[in-house]
C-alpha positions as CSV (number, residue, x, y, z in Angstrom):
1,X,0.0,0.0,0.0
2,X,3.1,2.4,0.5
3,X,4.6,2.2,-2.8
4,X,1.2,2.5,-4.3
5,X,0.8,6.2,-2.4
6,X,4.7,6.9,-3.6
7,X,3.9,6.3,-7.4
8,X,0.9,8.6,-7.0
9,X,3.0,11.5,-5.4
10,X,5.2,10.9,-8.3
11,X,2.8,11.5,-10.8
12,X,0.7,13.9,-9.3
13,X,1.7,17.4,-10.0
14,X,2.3,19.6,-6.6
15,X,3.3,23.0,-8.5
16,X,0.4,23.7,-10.9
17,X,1.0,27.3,-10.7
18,X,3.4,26.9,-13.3
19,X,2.2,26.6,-17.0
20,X,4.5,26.4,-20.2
21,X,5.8,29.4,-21.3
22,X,6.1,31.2,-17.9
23,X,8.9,33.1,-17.0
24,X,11.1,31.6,-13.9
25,X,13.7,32.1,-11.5
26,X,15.7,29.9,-9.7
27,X,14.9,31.2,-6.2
28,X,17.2,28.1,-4.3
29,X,20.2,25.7,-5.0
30,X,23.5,25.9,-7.0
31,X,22.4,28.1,-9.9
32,X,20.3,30.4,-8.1
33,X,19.4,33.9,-9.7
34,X,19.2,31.8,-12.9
35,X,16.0,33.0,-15.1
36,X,14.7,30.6,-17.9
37,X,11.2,29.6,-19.3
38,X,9.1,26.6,-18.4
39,X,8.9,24.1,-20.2
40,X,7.3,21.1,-18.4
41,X,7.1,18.9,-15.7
42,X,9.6,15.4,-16.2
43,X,7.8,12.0,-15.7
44,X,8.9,13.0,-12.1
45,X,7.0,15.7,-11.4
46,X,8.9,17.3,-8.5
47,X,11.8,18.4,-11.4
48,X,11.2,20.5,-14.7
49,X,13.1,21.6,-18.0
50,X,13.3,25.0,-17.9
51,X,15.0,26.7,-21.1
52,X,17.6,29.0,-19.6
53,X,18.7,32.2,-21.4
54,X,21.6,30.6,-22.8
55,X,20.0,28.3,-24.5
56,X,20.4,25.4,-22.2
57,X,17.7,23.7,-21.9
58,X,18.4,21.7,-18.1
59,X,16.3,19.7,-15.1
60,X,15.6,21.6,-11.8
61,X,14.1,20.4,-8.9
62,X,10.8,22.2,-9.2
63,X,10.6,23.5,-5.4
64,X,13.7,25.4,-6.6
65,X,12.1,27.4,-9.1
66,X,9.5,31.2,-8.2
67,X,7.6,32.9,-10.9
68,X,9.7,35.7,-12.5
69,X,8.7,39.3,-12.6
70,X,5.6,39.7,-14.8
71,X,5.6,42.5,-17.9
């Protein structure tokens, strides 16, 4: 019954605040201050792909990440 609760945490989004094409921040860990653009959620859906200004496109733990400043 325990693993069965795990897959559903793994597969249930926790961040729906963000939707592709938003602008982002990475507000904690190594590359803090880093600004990019959602893309999506990974089959784990506590990381994302953000595209990052450069042109990486790179997985981050999706607790790490705010909204960016809005137009």
């Amino acid at each position: 019954m325990t693993s069965i609760r795990f897959l559903q945490s793994q597969l249930e989004p926790n961040h729906p605040e963000f939707r592709e094409g938003d602008e982002v921040v990475l507000a904690e860990g190594t590359y803090q201050g880093t600004v990019g653009i959602f893309l999506h959620l990974r089959e784990d859906v506590n990381w994302a792909d953000i595209a990052e200004l450069n042109g990486s496109i790179r997985s981050h733990p999706v607790k790490w990440l705010a909204l960016g400043p809005r137009p």
